[in-house]
Steps between C-alpha positions, in 0.01 A plus 500: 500500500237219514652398843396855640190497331393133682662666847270798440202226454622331799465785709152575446363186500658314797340561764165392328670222326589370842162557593330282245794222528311516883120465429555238207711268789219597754199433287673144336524454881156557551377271200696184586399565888103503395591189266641303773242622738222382234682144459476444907160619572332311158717209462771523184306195332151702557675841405692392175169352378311801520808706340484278215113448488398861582816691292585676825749772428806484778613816395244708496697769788760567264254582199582924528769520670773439240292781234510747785839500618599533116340811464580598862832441364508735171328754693772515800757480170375746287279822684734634731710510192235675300332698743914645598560564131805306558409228179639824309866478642423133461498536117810720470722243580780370221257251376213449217156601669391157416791357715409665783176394465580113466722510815228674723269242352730221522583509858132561614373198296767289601456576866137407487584196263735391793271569774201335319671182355612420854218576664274254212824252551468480900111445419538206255771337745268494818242352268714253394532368767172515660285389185552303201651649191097470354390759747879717496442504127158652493524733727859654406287507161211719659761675683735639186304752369502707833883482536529600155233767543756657776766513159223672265373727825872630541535576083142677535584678830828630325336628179265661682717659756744642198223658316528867576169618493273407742192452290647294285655275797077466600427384126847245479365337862163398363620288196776411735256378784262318243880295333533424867128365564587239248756327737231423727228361300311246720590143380506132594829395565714476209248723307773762425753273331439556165430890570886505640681579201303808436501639863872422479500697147285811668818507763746525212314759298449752801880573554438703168217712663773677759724628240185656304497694855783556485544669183205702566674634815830605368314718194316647780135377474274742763 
């Protein structure tokens, strides 16, 4: 039953997931081109310096990217789904509501867990070996939050997409967009270290929020 449940996923996501998988390889593309373009025009000495010296994000491109393909994500999941009535048929299959819930969950987080971890991966290897591990450090440091702001923008996206009533999907997104205006906090590099745990705990806590919706749809909220 779960393996029809991730094959229905599947379907309606893989197209887009495809999608993504292609602007994440074109804009890492993109990032290590400029970097290398940077290093020949300025001189690596003269360009490390002012990395170091002057904090200079090498990132910076990939900053929204990851929290709006998570939401991109939950939305192509989760509306057609809604908006067809077809989540009801979804919920009278053999297993516990919450079950269903979990798998439809599941699969979209770990697709986007995949997708981001080897996208953040591919980053820290290229700056591996184009910096030293002072400079891949700090910047895979500043760059964490927003991958893990593409994790909490896919939980958020979800909840609000399973809420049945539209006016309470407007009042879920604010709090929802506010959480998610904490990932990307302006901060030197390193700054958001000890503010990791908690973002990390905020990513936990909102898979509760979809099966709230959840409930609320199947006793019929209007």
């Amino acid at each position: 039953m779960y393996q029809s449940i991730f094959y229905k996923e599947w379907i309606k996501t893989r197209r887009l997931t495809g999608l993504l998988f292609i602007i994440f390889t074109g804009l890492i593309t993109y990032i290590f081109i400029d970097i290398l373009h940077q290093l020949r025009t300025s001189g690596a000495v003269d360009f490390v310096e002012a990395v170091i010296q002057k904090d200079i994000p090498l990132l910076t491109l990939m900053k929204y990217l990851p929290v709006l393909s998570g939401v991109l994500f939950a939305i192509n999941q989760y509306t057609p789904e809604m908006q067809n009535k077809r989540f009801k048929l979804t919920l009278h299959l053999p297993l516990p509501e919450s079950s269903i819930v979990s798998a439809m969950l599941g699969y979209g987080f770990t697709v986007m867990f995949i997708l981001l971890s080897a996208s953040f991966g591919s980053l820290l290897i290229g700056l591996r070996v184009l910096f030293p591990p002072e400079i891949v450090c700090a910047n895979s440091l500043s760059a964490l939050p927003w991958f893990l702001a593409g994790l909490a923008g896919y939980l958020i996206a979800s909840w609000v997409s399973f809420e049945p009533v539209w006016k309470y999907r407007v009042l879920n997104a604010i709090p929802g967009i506010c959480a998610l205006s904490f990932f990307f906090i302006p901060s030197k590099s390193g700054g958001f270290t000890t503010f990791l745990p908690e973002l990390i705990a905020f990513i936990i806590i909102s898979f509760s929020f979809t099966y709230y919706s959840t409930s609320r749809f199947k006793e019929g909220a209007q």
